[in-house]
C-alpha positions in Angstrom: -11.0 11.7 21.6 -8.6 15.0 20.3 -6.4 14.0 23.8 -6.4 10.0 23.0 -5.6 11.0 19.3 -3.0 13.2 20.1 -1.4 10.7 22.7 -0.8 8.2 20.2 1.0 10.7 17.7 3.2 11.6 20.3 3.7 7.9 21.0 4.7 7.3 17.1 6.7 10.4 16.6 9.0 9.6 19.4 9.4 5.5 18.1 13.1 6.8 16.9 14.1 8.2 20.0 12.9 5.9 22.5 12.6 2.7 20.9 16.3 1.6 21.1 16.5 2.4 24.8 14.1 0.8 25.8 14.6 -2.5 23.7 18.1 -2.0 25.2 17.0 -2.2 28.7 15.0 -5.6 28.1 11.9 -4.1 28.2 9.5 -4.0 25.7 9.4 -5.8 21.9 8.1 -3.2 20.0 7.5 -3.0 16.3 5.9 -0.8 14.0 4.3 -1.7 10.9 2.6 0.8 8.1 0.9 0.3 5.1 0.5 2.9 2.2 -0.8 2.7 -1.4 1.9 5.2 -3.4 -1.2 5.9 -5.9 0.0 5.4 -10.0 -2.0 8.7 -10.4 -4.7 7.5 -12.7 -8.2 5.7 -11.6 -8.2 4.3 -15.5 -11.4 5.7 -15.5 -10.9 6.9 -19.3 -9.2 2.9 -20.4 -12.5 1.6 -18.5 -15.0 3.2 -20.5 -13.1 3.3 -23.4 -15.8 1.0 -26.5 -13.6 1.5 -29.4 -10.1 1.2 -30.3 -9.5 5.0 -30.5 -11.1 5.6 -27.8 -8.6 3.5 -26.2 -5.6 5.1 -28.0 -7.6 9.0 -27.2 -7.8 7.2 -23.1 -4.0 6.2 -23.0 -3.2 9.4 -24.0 -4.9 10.9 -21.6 -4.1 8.7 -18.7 -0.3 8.4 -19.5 -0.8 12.8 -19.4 -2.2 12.1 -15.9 0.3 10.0 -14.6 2.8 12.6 -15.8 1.2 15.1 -14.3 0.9 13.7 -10.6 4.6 13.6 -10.4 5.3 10.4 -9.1 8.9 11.1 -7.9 7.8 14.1 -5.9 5.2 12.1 -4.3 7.5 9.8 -3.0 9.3 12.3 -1.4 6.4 13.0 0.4 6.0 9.2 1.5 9.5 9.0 2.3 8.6 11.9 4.9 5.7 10.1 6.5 8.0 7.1 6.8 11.2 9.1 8.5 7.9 10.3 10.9 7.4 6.9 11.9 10.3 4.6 11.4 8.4 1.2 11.0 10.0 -1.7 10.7 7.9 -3.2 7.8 6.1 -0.8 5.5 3.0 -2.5 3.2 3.6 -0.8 -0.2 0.8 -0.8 -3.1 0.5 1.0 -6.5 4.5 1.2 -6.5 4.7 2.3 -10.5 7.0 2.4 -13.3 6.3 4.4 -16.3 8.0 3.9 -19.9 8.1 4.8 -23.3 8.9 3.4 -26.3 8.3 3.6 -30.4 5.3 2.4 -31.8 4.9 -1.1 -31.1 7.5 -1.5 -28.6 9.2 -2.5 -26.7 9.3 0.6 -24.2 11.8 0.8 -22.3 12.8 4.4 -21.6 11.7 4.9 -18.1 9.8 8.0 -17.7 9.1 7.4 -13.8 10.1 5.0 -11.3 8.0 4.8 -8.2 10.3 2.5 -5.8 13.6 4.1 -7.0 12.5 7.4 -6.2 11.5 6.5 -2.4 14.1 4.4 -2.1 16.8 7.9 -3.6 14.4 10.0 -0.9 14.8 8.0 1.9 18.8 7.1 1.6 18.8 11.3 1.6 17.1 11.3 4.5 19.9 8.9 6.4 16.9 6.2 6.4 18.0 2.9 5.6 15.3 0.6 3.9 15.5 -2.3 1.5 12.8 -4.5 -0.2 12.9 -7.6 0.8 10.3 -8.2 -1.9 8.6 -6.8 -5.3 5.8 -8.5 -6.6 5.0 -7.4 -10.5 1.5 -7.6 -10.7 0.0 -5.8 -13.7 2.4 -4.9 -16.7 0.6 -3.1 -19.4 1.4 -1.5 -23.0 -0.6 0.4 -24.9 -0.4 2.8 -27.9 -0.6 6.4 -27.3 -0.4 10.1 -29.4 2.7 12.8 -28.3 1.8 16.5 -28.8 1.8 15.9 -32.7 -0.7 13.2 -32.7 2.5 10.7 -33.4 2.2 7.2 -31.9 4.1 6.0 -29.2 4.2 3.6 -27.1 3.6 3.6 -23.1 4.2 0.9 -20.3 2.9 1.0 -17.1 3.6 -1.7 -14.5 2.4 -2.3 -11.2 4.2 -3.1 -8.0 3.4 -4.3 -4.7 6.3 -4.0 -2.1 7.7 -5.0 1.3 10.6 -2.1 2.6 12.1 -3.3 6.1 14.7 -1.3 7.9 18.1 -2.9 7.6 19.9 -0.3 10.3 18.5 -2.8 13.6 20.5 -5.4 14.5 20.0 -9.2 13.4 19.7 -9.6 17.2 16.9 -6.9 17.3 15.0 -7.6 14.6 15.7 -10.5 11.8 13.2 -11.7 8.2 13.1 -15.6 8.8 11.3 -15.9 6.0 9.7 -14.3 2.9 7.0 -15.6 0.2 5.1 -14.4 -2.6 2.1 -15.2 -4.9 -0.5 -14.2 -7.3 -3.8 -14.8 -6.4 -6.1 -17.2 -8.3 -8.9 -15.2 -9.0 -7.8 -12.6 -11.5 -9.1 -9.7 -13.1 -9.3 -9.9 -17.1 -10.1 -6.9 -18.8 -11.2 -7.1 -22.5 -10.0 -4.2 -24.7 -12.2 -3.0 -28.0 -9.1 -4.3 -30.2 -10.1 -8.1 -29.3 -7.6 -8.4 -26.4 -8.0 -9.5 -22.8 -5.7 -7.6 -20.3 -4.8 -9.5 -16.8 -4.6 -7.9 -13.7 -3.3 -9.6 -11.5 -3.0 -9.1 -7.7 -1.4 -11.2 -4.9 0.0 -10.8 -1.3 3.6 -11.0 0.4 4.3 -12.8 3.8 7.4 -11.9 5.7 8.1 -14.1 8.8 10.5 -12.0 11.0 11.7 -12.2 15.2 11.7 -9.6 17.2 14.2 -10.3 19.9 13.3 -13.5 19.6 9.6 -13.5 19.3 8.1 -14.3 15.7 5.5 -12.8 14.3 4.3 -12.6 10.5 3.4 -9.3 8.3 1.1 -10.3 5.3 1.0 -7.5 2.8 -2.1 -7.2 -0.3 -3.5 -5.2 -2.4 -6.9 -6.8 -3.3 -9.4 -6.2 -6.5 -11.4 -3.0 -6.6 -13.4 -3.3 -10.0 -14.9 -6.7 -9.3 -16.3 -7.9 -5.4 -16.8 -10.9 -6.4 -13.0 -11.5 -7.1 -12.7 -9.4 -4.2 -14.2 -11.9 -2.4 -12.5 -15.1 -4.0 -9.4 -13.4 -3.3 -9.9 -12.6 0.5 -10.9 -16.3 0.8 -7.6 -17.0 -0.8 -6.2 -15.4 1.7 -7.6 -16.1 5.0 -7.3 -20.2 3.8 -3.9 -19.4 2.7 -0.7 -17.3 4.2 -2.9 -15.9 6.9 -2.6 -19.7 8.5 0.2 -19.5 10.4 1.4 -20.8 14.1 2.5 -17.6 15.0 0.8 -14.1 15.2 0.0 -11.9 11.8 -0.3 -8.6 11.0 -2.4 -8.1 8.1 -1.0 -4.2 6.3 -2.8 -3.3 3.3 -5.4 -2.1 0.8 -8.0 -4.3 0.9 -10.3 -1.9 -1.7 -12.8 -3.0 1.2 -14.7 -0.2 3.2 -14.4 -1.3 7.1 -17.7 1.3 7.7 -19.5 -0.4 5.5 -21.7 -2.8 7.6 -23.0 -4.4 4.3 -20.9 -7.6 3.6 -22.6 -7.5 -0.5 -20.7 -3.8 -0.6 -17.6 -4.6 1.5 -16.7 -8.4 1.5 -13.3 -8.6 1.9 -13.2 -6.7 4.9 -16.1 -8.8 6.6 -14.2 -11.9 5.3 -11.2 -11.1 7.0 -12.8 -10.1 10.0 -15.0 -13.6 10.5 -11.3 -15.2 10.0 -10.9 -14.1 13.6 -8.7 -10.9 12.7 -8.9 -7.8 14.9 -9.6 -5.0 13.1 -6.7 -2.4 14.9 -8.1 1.0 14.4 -11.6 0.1 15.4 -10.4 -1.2 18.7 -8.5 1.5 19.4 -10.0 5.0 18.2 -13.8 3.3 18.3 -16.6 5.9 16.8 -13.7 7.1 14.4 -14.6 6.5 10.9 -10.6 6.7 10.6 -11.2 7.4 6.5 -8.3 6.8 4.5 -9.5 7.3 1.0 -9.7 9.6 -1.3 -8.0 12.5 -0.2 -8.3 14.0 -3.8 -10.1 12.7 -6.9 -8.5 11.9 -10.4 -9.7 12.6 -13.7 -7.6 15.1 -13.3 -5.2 14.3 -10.2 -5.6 16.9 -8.5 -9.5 17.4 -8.1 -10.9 18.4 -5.2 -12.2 15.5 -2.9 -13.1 14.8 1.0 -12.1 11.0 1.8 -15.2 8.5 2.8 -14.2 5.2 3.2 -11.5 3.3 5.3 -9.9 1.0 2.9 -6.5 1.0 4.2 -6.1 -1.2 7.0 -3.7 -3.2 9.4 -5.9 -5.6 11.6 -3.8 -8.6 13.5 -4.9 -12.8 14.4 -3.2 -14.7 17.5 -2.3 -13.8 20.7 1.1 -13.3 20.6 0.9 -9.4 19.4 -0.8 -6.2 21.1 -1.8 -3.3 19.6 -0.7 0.0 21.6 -1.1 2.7 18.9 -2.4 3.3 15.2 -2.4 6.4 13.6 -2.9 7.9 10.0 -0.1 9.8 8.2 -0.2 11.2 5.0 -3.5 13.4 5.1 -3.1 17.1 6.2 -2.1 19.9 4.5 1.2 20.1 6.2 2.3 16.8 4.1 1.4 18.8 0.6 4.6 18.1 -1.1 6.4 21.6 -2.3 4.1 22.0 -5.3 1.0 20.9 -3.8 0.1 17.7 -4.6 -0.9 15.0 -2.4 2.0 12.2 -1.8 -1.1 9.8 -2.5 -5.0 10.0 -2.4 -4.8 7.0 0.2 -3.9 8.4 3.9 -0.6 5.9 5.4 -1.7 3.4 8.4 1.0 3.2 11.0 0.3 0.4 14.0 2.8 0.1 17.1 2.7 -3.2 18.0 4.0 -5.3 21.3 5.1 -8.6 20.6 4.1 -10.8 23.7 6.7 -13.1 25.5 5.7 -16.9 25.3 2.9 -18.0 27.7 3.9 -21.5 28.0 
């Protein structure tokens, strides 16, 4: 398994040198896709239990301090590093965060952290060249808080999913046909002890692209955690929805869905997905390897000691026009500590090397 393992890392870390050669030579399509959840830094747990409106102001306070305290732009240096590792083609982005202040009672709008400019500033010093090719605003929350003096401010935090795609390939290479966007039906509303109801919404982002010629669609989400029965709703919404396609897909994300779990009450999204007819990457390729993605640390603080248990970070594929060859995770040794410590994320990266088939008719 350590051999197998170590032959697929090899595989990925030598994408940049010997993809272009080979693809030159008419060989082999070959993409990469990866998926990674950036992390905002906070669970919420302290908003969650929050019963009265101080405790909500007292739980901002505190989860705002958090979020400050994981150092957002540092750890997306340290994504930015698993991506130059792996060069994908597409990369799956979730909890991509923005952080702002602002006087009591708004509007903030000084930006105290910026989650997608600072990987995109660490990869351009890196000599990568990424792009989004979309950014889909999910929720966008603001909420009183207390500053070292027990003054009130305000604080925004909004949450991003995102689609990067390398734009240094050429058109003939590897070309986006084709990109769409939406919010998911079933929705999340969270009711505050001041009387108001919060959405969260979540969605998922479709990306038709060729490959040489050959198409092939990567379908990006980020699915509910806090309730499974919207966790559900929304999986259905998805396998009856963009998933439909008449041309392979690549599924890259965080489905808050526990692959290990064999209990479809516990896990439904991933069982839904997986009765859809998709192929569920890792399993078939490192099978017996639990493959656990999250939590590398805990929250409540950030940096709390944690060992990960559950594989909720996936990248499974539907039709017959793509092969899996590798998958690998990135993200969760030591060695990619960034140079204070922290974690990039308390989700490990998925990276899948993919070979898009030639027609069969």
């Amino acid at each position: 398994m350590f051999k197998r393992l170590a032959a697929v890392l090899v595989a990925i870390a030598f994408l940049g040198v010997g993809l272009t050669s080979a693809n030159a030579q008419n060989r082999d399509r070959v993409s990469v896709v990866m998926t990674k959840n950036m992390d905002t830094g906070s669970d919420f747990g302290f908003v969650v239990s929050a019963t009265t409106p101080l405790d909500l102001v007292l739980a901002v306070t505190a989860t705002y301090q958090e979020i400050q305290a994981s150092n957002i732009p540092e750890r997306a240096g340290g994504v930015a590093r698993e991506i130059q590792a792996t060069r994908p083609y597409l990369v799956s982005l979730q909890e991509v965060t923005e952080v702002r202040t602002g006087p009591f009672g708004g509007p903030a709008t000084t930006v105290v952290a910026d989650g997608l400019k600072s990987l995109l500033a660490s990869l351009a010093q890196r000599g990568l060249h990424y792009e989004p090719v979309a950014i889909q605003m999910n929720a966008d929350v603001e909420a009183p808080a207390f500053d070292p003096l027990f003054n009130l401010f305000d604080v925004r935090v909004t949450d991003f999913d995102v689609m990067l795609a390398r734009t240094d390939l050429p058109v003939s290479e590897f070309k986006l046909e084709r990109v769409e966007q939406q919010h998911f039906n079933a929705m999340l509303v969270f009711p505050t002890p001041t009387g108001q109801s919060i959405p969260f919404p979540r969605g998922w982002i479709a990306v038709d692209t060729k490959l040489r010629g050959k198409s092939y669609r990567v379908l990006a989400t980020h699915l509910e955690t806090f309730n499974l029965d919207l966790q559900a709703a929304q999986a259905i919404e998805l396998v009856n929805g963009p998933a439909i396609s008449d041309v392979p897909v690549i599924l890259a994300g965080d489905l808050n869905s526990d692959a290990n779990n064999p209990d479809p009450a516990q896990s439904p999204a991933y069982h839904i997905v997986v009765d859809a007819g998709f192929l569920d990457v890792w399993s078939t390729i490192h099978p017996g390897n639990p493959g656990f993605t999250w939590p590398l640390h805990g929250e409540d603080p950030f940096t709390a000691s944690s060992s990960p248990g559950q594989r909720i970070d996936l990248i499974l594929t539907r039709g017959s026009g793509v092969e899996a060859r590798a998958i690998a995770l990135t993200g969760n040794s030591l060695t990619d500590l960034t140079p204070s410590g922290l974690w990039p994320s308390d989700h490990a990266g998925v990276v899948a090397l993919f070979q898009v088939l030639p027609s069969r008719d």
